[in-house]
C-alpha positions in Angstrom: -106.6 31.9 36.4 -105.2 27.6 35.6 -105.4 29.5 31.9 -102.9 31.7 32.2 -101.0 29.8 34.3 -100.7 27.8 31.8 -99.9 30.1 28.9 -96.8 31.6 31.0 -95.5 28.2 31.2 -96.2 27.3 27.6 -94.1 30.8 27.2 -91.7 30.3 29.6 -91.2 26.5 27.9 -90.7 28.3 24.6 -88.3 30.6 25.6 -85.4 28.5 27.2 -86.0 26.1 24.2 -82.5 25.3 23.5 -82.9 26.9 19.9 -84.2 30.1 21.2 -80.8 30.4 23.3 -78.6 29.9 20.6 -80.6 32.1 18.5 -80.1 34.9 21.0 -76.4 34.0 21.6 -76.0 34.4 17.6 -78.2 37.5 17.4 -75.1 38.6 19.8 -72.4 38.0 18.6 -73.8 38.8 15.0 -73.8 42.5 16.3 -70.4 42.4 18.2 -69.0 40.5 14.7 -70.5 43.4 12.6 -69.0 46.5 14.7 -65.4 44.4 14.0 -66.1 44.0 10.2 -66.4 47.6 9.9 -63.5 48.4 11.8 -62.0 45.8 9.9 -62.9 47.8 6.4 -63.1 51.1 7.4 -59.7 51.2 9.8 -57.4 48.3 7.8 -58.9 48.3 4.3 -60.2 51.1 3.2 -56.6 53.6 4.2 -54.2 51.6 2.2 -57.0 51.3 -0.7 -57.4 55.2 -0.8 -53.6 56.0 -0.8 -53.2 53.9 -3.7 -55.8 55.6 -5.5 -54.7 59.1 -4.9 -55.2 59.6 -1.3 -59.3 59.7 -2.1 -61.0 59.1 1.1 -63.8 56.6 0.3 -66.2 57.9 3.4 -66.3 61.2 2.2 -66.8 60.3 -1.8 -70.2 61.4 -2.7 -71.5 63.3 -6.1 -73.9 66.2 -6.1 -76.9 65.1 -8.4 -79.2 68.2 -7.8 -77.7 71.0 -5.8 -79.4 72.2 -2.4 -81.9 75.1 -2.5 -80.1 77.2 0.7 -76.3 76.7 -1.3 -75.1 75.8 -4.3 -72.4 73.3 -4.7 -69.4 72.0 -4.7 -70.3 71.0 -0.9 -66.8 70.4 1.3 -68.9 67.3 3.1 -71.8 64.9 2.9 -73.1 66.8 6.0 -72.4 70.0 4.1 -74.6 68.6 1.0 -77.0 67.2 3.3 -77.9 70.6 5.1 -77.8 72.8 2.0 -80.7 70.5 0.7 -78.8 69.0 -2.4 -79.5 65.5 -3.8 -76.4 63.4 -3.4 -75.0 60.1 -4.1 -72.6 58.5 -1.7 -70.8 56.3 -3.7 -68.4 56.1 -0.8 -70.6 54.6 2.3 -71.9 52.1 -0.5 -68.1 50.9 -1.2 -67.4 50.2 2.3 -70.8 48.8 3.2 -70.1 46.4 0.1 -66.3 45.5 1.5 -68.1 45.0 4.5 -70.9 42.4 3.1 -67.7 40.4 1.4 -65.9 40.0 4.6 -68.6 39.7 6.4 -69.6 36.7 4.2 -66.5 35.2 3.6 -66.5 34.5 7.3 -69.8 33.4 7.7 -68.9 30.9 4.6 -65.9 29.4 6.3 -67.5 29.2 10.1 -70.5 27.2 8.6 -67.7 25.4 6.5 -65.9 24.8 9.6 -69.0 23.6 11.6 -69.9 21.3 9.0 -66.6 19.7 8.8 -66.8 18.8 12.6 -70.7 17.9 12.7 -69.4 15.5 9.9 -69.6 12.0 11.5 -66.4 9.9 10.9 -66.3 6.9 8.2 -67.4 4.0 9.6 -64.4 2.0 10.6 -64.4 -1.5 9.1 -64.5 -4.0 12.0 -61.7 -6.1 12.4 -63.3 -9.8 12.1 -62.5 -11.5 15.4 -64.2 -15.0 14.5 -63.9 -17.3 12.0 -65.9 -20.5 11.0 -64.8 -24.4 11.3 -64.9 -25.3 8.0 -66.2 -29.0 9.4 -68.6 -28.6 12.1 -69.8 -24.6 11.0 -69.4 -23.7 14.3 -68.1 -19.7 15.4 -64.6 -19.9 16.6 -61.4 -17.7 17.4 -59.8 -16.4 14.2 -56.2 -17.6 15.9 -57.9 -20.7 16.4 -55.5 -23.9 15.3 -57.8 -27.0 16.4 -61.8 -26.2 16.8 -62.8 -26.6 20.2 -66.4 -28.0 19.3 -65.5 -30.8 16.5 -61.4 -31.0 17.5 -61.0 -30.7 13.7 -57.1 -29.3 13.0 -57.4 -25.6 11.2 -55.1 -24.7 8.4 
């Protein structure tokens, strides 16, 4: 019984680890951050890119390699090609799923550029010397010192 008492606090010690939180709070927003890239590339990009290229709707672009055994081609739609059997290629999902993998990595680059330019610790900061030493006696005085107060020496 101590045993597995033991192995669900081991477990329960492992999974609040401070890592394993941020892991999940990445994993997170990872997903929510993906379902705005491609509504980023398939609702902002992806119209303006097929009007200048001839109104071609990139979702739908797909060529028949092999037609379907139930229909022969042309197919109106992917789905069309899909349930007639055919052997497509969809050239289209792949050029928004690779706009996607850009933006999605551009961002990624500049948050962990970002992160590292604030984990960055500052230059050290010369210090400002606030002693000096007597020249006669060697003994640690004020820099604004005029006499030293240890050998009564006058300080240039």
């Amino acid at each position: 019984m101590n045993y597995i008492k033991n192995l669900f606090m081991d477990f329960k010690n492992f999974a609040v680890k401070g890592n394993m939180v941020d892991m999940a709070v990445g994993i997170i927003l990872g997903a929510a951050f993906n379902g705005v890239v491609n509504s980023i590339v398939t609702d902002l990009i992806m119209p303006p890119i097929s009007l200048l290229l001839a109104k071609i709707n990139f979702s739908g672009l797909f060529f028949t390699l092999k037609d379907g055994s139930a229909v022969a081609g042309p197919y109106a739609s992917i789905d069309a090609a899909k349930e007639a059997g055919a052997v497509i290629l969809n050239l289209g999902a792949f050029v928004n799923t690779a706009i996607s993998f850009v933006i999605t990595a551009w961002a990624v680059f500049m948050l962990v550029k970002l992160v590292s330019k604030l984990r960055k610790e500052p230059a050290p900061v010369e210090a400002v010397p606030t002693t000096k030493e007597c020249p006669f006696c060697k003994s640690t005085i004020n820099i604004n010192a005029t006499k030293c107060p240890h050998c009564t020496s006058e300080l240039k």
